[in-house]
N, C-alpha and C positions, 0 to 999 in steps of 0.2 A: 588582476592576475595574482597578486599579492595573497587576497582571500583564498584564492583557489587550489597555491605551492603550500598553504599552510593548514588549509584544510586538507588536503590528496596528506598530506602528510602525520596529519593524528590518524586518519583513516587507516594509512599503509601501516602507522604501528599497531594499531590494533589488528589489522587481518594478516601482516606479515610475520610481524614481532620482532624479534632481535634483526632479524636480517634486514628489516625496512629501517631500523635505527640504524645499524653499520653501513646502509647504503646511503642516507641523511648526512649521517657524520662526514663519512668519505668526499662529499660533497660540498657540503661545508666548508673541509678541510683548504679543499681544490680552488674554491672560490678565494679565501681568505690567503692563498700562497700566489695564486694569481693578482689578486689587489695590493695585497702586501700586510692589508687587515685584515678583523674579523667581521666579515659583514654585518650587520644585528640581524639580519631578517632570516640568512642563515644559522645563527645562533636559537633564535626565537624557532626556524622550523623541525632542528635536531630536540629541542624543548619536547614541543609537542610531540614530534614522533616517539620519543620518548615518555611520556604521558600516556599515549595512546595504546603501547603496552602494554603500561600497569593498567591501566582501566578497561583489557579486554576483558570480555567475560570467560571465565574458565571453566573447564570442562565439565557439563552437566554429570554427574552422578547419581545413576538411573538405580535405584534399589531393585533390590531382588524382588517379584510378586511372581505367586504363580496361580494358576488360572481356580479361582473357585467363588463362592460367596466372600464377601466383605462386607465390612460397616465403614466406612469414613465418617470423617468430622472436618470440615475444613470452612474453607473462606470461597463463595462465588466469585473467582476473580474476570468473569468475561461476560459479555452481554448476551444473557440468557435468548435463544432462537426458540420460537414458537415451532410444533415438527408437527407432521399429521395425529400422532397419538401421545402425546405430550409437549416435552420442550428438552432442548440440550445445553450443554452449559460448562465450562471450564473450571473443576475445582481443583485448591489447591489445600490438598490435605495437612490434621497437624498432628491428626493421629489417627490410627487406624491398620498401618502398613510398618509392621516392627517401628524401629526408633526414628527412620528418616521419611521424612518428609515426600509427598507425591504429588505429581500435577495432571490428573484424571480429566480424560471428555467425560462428562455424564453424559447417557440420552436416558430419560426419562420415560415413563408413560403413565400418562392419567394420572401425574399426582401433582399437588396444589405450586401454584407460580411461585416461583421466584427472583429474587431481582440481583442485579450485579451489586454485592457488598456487603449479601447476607451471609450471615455464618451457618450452615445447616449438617444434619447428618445424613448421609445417603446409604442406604440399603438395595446389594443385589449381587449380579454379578460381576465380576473381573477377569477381565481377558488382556493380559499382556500386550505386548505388540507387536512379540515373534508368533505369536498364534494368530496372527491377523491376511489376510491378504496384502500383497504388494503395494497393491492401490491405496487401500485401507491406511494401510500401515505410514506410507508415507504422507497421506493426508491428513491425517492425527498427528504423524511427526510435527509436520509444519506449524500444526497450530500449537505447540509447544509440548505437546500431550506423553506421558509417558505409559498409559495404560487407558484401558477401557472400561467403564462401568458400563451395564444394562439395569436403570437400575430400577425397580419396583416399588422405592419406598424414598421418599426426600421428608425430614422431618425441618424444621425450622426452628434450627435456636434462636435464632435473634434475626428476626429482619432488617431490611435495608433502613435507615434512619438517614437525616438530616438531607445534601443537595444528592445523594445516590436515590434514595427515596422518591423525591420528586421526580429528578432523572426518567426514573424507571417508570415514574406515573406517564409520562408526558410520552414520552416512547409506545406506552401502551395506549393512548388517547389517539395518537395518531396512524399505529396499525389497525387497530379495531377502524375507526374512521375510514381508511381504504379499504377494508375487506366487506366492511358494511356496503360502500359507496359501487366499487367495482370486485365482486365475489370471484372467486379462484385465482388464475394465473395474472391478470392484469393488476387489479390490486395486490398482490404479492409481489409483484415488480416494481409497484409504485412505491411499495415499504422500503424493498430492499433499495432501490434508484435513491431515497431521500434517507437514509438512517441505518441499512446497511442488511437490513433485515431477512432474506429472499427466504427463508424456512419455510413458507407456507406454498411456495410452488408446488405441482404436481411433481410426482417423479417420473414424468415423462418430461418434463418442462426441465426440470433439473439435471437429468442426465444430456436433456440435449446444448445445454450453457454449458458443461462441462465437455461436451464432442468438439464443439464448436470453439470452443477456448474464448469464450464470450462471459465466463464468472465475473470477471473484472468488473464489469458494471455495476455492477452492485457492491462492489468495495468503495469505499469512503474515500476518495482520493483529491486530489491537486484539482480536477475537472469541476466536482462538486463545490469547491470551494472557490474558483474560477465564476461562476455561474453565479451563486450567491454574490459576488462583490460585483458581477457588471447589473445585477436584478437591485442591489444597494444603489448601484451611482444613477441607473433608469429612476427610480425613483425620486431620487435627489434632481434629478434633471441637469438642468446647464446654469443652479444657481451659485453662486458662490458658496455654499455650505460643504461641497465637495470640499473646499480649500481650509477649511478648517480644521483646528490643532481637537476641535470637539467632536468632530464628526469622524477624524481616523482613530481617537480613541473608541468611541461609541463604535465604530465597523469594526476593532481589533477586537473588542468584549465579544458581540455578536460572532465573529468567527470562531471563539475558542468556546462558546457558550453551545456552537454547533459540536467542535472537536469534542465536549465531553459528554455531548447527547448521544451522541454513536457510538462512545466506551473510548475514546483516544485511543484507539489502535495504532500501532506504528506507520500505518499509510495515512491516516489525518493528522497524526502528530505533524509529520514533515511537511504534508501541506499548510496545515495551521500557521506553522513558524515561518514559510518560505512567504506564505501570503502577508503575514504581518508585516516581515520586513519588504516585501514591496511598497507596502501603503507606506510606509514610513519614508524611505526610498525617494517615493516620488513626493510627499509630503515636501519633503529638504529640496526638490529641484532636480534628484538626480535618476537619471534614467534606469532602471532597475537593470544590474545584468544577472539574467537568469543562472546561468550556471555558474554563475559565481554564490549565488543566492543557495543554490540547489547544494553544492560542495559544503559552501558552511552552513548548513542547516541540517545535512547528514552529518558532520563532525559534531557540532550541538548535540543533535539528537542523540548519539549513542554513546556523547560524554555525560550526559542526563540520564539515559535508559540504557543501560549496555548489552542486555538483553536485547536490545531491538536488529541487532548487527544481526542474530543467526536466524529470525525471522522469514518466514517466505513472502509475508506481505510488507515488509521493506524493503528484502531487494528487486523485489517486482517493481515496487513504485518506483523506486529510485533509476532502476534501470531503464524503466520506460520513460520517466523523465526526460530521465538524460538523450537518450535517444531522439525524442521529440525535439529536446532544445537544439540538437548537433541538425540535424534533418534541418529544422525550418529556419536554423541562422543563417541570414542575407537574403531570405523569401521575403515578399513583404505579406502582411498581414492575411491579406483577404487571398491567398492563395488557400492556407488553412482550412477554406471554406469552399474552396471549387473541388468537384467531384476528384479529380485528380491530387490535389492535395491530402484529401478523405484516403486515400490507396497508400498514399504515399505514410502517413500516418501509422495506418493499420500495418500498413507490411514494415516501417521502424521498430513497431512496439511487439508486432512479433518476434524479428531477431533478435531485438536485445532480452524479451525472455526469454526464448528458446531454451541456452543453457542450461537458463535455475531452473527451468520446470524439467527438462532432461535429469538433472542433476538430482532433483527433489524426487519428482513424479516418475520417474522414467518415459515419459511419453512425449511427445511433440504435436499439438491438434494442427493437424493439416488443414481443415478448415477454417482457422483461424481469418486468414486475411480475407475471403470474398464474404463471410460473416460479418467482421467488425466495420469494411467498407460500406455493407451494405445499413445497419444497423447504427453507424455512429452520428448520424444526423438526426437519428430520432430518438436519439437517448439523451442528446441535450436538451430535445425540444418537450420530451415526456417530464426530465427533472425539471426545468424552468416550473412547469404547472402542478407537479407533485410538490416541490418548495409550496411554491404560494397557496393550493391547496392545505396544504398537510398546517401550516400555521393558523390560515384563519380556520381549520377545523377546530381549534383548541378557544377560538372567540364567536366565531358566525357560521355552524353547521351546514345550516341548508348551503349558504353562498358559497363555502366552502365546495358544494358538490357541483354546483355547478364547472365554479375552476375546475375542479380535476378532470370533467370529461373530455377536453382536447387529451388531456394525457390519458386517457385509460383507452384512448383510441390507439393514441401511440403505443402504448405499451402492449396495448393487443397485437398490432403492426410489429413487434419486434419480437415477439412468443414466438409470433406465425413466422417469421422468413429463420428462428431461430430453430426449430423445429424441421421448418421445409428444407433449410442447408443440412442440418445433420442426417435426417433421414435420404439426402442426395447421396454426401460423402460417404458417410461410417464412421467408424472410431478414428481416433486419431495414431499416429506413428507410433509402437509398444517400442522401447528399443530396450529397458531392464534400464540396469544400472551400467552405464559406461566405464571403464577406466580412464583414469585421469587423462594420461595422453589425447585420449580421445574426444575429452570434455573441454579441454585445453585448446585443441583445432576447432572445436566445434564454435566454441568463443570468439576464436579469432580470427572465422569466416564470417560470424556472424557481423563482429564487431567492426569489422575490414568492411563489409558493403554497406553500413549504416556512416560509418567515416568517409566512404567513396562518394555515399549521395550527398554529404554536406558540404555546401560552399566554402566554410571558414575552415575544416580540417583540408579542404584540398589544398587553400592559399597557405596555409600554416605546412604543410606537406611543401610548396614548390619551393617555401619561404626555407626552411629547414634543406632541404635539396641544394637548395641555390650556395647556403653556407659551406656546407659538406664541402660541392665541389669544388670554391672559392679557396674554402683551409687547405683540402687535398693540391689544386693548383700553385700555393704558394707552398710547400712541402716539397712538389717537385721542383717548382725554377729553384730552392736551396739548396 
């Protein structure tokens, strides 16, 4: 509990600010007049709410661009996506756009690869992102993007050198490998499922992940890394080298060794660190509590990266996280795993993103839940064999292809029903941009049925209830 009033509380300063520190303090105060001291623990959490502040990030300062040819020069900062007629890429300019500074989608076409942490110049167009479509617009927002290049020309100052080099080699080893192994949509699933990659689906295939609010799969996340340490301990079997101070260091390397193969995006950063400190956790004896884990591992995270707070693929993870853990605290395990559980899941992770994507995207996928119900048992069973494939492709080729064909079956199997639901439904709910008020209820319906279905918020609910009317009771016999 302790982790959890101190982490919500760097948290609240950074997304509140002053007002989460004077709510802290106030608190504090109240505690310390009721004990007669100062508690430390309240002390320590006005600290960090305090902290939390100063280390938000502040307000992005988008330069003036208007729409014509450019040249950039900058740094690849994201993990270049292979696209039907080139590749795309996140650059962060050092010159090129007057005196400040830009951070441009590229899309590319037909000119030579690049890798995340080359420094290159790009040649084309620039397109704003008031000149964009709504959709457009807010889906470059998210990825941090403040403008558009189309661009026709990428020259290469200086390539990727030292572990981004390799990186980028072993990344490309293993999508060539699936697209060689299973051609089109399946092997572009099995990229994106294992390293985050999905750029080479059809755009029929692509727009229906996107109707269906089924993208998520192919993000890097807690699940993927989940998967990896139970395929770790299968292997280790039931010897005592699980229990070893060698073997959860050796599991920690291998987890962050995955986190920078996929580019550390903000949703494997958090999982990276959440998983670490389990192994550790249980290392010591002690039972991992998730959302305590989850709480200080987002306060970490965006005391490390503070950037990563306005992110759309943090607070998706974190949201659906959290959801996931609030839902299945006091389930036992294997419920997770009965069809029912699989519903219960899918319809958690939809409400708790509903907002951000309303918020971001303007839109709501209605087909969300009988998709990802239908789809999420064979997305663990596609990654288990794109993992084991996708590595020994980089040692034993052929044997390699063999592992991947249960998964390119599966992956075919989730193209197909991901396809056959969108073209059911249709698009998902347009709703524009909400007013706050409105984003605000819309939150707190959501968040209200995802605390109604959990066991430990209801007990904490009667727990909390029971006090109220206990204090109210003795207020009146006074």
């Amino acid at each position: 509990m302790t982790g959890i009033l101190l982490g919500l509380s760097f948290l609240g300063g950074m997304v509140f600010g002053v007002a989460a520190v004077v709510v802290v303090a106030v608190v504090a105060v109240l505690q310390a007049t009721r004990r007669g001291r100062a508690p430390v623990m309240a002390i320590v959490a006005v600290v960090l709410c305090l902290a939390g502040w100063i280390r938000a990030p502040g307000e992005t300062v988008v330069p003036a661009v208007s729409a014509g040819e450019a040249s950039l020069v900058g740094a690849v900062t994201s993990q270049p996506a292979a696209t039907r007629l080139g590749q795309s890429f996140v650059l962060t300019s050092s010159e090129g756009v007057g005196e400040a500074a830009i951070i441009a989608c590229v899309v590319s076409r037909n000119t030579d690869v690049v890798h995340q942490g080359a420094r290159v110049r790009v040649q084309g167009r620039l397109s704003p992102l008031e000149d964009l479509p709504e959709n457009r617009r807010a889906a470059l927002r998210a990825r941090g993007c403040q403008a558009l290049i189309d661009a026709d020309r990428v020259i290469v100052i200086r390539r990727a050198s030292g572990v981004a080099g390799v990186l980028s080699g072993i990344r490309e080893e293993i999508s060539g490998f699936f697209q060689q192994t299973a051609p089109g949509n399946p092997g572009a699933l099995m990229t994106g499922l294992l390293i985050g990659d999905d750029s080479a689906l059809s755009y029929e295939a692509e727009e229906a992940f996107i109707v269906t609010g089924t993208t998520h799969i192919t993000a890097v996340s807690g699940a993927n890394f989940a998967i990896l340490v139970t395929l770790a301990s299968m292997l280790a079997g039931s010897s005592g080298v699980r229990r070893r101070w060698s073997w959860i260091l050796g599991l920690s390397l291998g987890i962050w060794f995955y986190a920078l193969l996929v580019g550390l995006p903000p949703s494997a950063v958090r999982a990276a660190i959440m998983a670490t400190l389990a192994l550790f956790a249980a290392r010591a004896g002690r039972i991992p509590d998730f959302l305590t884990l989850l709480v200080v591992t987002a306060a970490a995270q965006v005391a490390i990266r503070p950037g990563d707070l306005t992110t759309l693929s943090f607070q998706l993870s974190v949201a659906a996280t959290l959801a996931l853990i609030l839902v299945f605290s006091g389930w036992q395990p294997s419920f997770a795993r009965t069809m029912l559980g699989v519903i219960v899941c899918a319809t958690a992770a939809h409400l708790a993103t509903a907002p951000i994507l309303a918020y971001h995207l303007g839109e709501i996928p209605v087909a969300s839940i009988p998709a990802n119900a239908m789809i999420v048992p064979l997305v663990a069973f596609a990654f288990y064999f794109a993992a084991m494939s996708g590595v020994m492709s980089l040692l034993l080729p052929g044997l390699a292809a063999v592992l991947a064909f249960p998964g390119v079956l599966a992956s075919s199997a989730i193209v197909g029903i991901v396809s056959w639901v969108s073209s059911s439904t249709g698009k998902g709910i347009t709703i524009g941009r909400l007013p706050d008020p409105l984003l605000f209820l819309l939150a707190i319906g959501c968040w209200g049925g995802i605390a109604m279905s959990s066991r430990d918020c209801r007990v904490a609910f009667d727990h909390y209830l029971t006090s109220i009317r206990k204090w109210v009771g003795r207020l009146r016999s006074s």
